[in-house]
C-alpha positions in Angstrom: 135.9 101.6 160.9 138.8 99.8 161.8 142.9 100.9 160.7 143.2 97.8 158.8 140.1 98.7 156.2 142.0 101.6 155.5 145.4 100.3 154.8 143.8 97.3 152.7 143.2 100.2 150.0 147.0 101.8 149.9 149.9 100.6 148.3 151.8 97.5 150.2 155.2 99.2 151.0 152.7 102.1 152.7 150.2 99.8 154.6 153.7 98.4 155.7 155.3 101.2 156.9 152.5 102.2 159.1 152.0 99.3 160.8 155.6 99.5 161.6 155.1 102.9 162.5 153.5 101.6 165.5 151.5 104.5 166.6 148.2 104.7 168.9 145.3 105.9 167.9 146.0 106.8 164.2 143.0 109.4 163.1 144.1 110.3 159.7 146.7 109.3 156.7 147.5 112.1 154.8 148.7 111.2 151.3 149.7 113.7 148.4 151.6 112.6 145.4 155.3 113.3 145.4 155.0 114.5 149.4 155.4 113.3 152.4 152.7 110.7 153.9 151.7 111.5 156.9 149.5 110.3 160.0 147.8 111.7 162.7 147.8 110.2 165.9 147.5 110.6 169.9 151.1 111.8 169.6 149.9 114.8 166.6 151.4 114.8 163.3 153.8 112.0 162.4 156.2 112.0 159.0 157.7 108.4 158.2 159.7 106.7 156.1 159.1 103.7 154.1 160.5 101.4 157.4 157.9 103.0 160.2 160.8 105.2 161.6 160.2 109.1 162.7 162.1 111.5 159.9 162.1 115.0 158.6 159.5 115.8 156.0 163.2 115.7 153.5 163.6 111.8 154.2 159.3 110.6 154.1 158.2 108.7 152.6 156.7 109.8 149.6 153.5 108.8 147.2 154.1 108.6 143.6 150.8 110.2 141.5 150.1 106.5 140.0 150.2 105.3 143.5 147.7 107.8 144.5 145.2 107.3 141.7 145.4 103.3 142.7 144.4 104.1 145.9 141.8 106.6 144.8 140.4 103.9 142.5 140.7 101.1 145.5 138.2 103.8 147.7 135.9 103.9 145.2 135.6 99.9 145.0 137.2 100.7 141.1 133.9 102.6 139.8 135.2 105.9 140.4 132.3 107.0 138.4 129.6 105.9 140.8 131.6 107.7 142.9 131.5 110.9 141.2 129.0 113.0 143.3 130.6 112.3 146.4 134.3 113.1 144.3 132.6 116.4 143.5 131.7 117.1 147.3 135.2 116.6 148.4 135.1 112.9 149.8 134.8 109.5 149.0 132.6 107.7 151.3 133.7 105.0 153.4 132.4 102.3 155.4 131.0 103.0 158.8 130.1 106.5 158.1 134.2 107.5 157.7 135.3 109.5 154.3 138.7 110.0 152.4 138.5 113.8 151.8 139.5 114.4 148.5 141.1 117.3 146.3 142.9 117.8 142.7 141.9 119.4 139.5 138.7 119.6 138.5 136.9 121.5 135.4 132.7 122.6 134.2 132.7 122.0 130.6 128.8 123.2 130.8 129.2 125.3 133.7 127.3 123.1 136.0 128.8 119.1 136.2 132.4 119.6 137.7 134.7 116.8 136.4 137.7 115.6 138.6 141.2 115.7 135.7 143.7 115.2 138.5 143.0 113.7 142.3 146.7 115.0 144.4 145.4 114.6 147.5 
């Protein structure tokens, strides 16, 4: 799994902020709506804003909840249903054998089938 399969499936102004961000190695984006986005990378945890630069978890750049559920929708090739078992188990599967751990809301209206409501993170 490549960087740029990952950032084909987030919102422009983020794909383009971490390719300026420039960094080695990237391992993980971390996105949760109305927080900072940050990446993990050789260098550890990095905090950006929406031009690639290093800044304080005040000034990063931040994911809206629309934004998230886009790219929530985008990971699940927009059948979030078919999707749904993996949802429940806490990731989204992606190509190559990676996953996009997920978490949010969820509720049992029988007590056994756990429904997402809300995906934050």
């Amino acid at each position: 799994m490549t960087l740029d399969s990952i950032l084909i499936h987030l919102p422009e102004r983020v794909s383009k902020a971490v390719i300026s961000l420039n960094k080695p190695q990237i391992t993980e984006i971390r996105l949760r709506a109305f927080s900072p986005i940050s990446v993990t990378c050789s260098e550890g945890n990095v905090i950006f804003d929406e031009q690639g630069r290093e800044v304080t978890a005040e000034k990063g750049l931040k994911l809206s909840d629309t934004e998230l559920e886009e790219t929530v929708n985008s990971l699940c090739r927009y059948s979030r249903y078919s999707y749904e078992e993996y949802i429940k188990e806490g990731f989204i599967p992606l190509e190559k054998g990676g996953r996009a751990g997920v978490c949010g809301s969820s509720f049992s209206p029988d007590g056994k089938t756990i429904r997402f409501t809300k995906i934050t993170s």
